[in-house]
C-alpha positions, 0 to 999 in steps of 0.5 A: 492454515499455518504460518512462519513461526521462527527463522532458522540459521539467522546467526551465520547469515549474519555471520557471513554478510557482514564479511562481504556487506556494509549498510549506510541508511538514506537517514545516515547519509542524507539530511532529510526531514521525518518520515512518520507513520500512521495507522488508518483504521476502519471498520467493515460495513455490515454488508462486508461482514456477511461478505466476509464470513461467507468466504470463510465458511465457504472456504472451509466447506468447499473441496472443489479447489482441490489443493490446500495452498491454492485455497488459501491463497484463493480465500486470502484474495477474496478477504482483501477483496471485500474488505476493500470493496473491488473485484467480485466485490465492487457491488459494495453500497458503502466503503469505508476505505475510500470514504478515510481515503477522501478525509485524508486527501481533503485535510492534506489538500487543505493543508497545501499538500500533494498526495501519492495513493498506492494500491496493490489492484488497478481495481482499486485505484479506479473508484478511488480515482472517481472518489477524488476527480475534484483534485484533478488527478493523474494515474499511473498503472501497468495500463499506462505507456511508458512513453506517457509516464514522465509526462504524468510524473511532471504535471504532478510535479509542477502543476499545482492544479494536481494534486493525486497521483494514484498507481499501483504498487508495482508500477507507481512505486519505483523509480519515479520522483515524485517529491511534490507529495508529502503524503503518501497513503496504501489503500492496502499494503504489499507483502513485504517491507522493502516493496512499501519502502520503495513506494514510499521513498519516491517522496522521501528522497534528495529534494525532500524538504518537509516531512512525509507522512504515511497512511495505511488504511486496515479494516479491523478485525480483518485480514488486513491487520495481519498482512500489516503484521506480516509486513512488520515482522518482514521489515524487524527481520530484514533490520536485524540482518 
């Protein structure tokens, strides 16, 4: 299906900014704590492997989307689907997704931590919200008013009975402070560097004082790992800029 290989002009693009830009990173400036990352992976269930490996063939015997980008992009939708057991796909018995998903927010709840939970879907963050009711969660998704947002925000906060907050990457991951959390965990992750850093900083920011750990869940073997690469390769370039 093809895929970027190299970047072109990279040396005059550098050439230019550093004429007219100056970069001060938040870990020059600031004094806070460590951010560290950690790689959760699992593997499919059997039933997901079948799922799996039927969307590829179907995808390579079928003429019926017509254009070649739409199928990729239709395929590529349908391989994050199953892998994280939502969409057409919620019919999945076992998910080993959000069976590490509970495992990690019962150690950190145990540990006398908060936990952010982002996803890409508001399909996935539903039965991941039903997987966590014991911590008495709270929600934040392009569903929610945004008359209620700050309120949800401030019963994370404060309330030490809360101990999730679920959202979207879109909704959840900007502009909120939500520095009760120093865990932080992508049932699956976004496109690109910048968008994860984003939602990750929501716990990583003044008023930080313990480190903050990131989780993201892969399934091996999957589509998963190279939208992980994908992110990577995005962030190393943006970097060298």
């Amino acid at each position: 299906w093809g895929s970027t290989i190299r970047y072109k002009n990279i040396d005059q693009l550098q050439e230019q900014l550093d004429s007219i830009m100056i970069r001060r990173k938040k870990d020059d400036v600031l004094d806070l704590p460590d951010k560290i990352y950690v790689n959760e992976y699992v593997d499919l269930t059997r039933e997901q492997i079948k799922l799996y490996n039927d969307v590829i063939v179907d995808a390579m015997d079928s003429k019926a989307y017509g254009d070649e980008r739409e199928c990729v992009l239709a395929t590529l939708l349908k391989l994050r689907q199953v892998s994280g057991g939502i969409g057409p796909y919620s019919f999945i018995k076992k998910n080993p997704k959000l069976d590490r998903l509970e495992q990690i927010v019962e150690e950190a709840v145990y540990s006398g931590t908060k936990v952010i939970v982002y996803s890409n879907w508001v399909e996935a963050i539903k039965p991941a919200l039903a997987r966590l009711q014991k911590y008495n969660p709270v929600v934040i998704t392009g569903e929610t008013k945004d008359t209620d947002r700050q309120a949800i925000v401030n019963r994370f906060q404060n309330d030490p009975d809360v101990k999730v907050i679920l959202g979207t990457i879109g909704a959840l991951g900007t502009g909120l402070t939500l520095t009760a959390a120093t865990e932080v965990v992508f049932i699956d992750e976004p496109w690109n560097e910048a968008t994860k850093e984003q939602a990750c900083d929501r716990a990583y920011r003044i008023g930080t004082t313990s480190n903050v750990t990131i989780h993201t869940i892969i399934t091996h073997g999957t589509y998963d790992e190279d939208v992980h690469l994908i992110v990577e390769g995005k962030g190393d370039l943006a970097h060298a800029i």
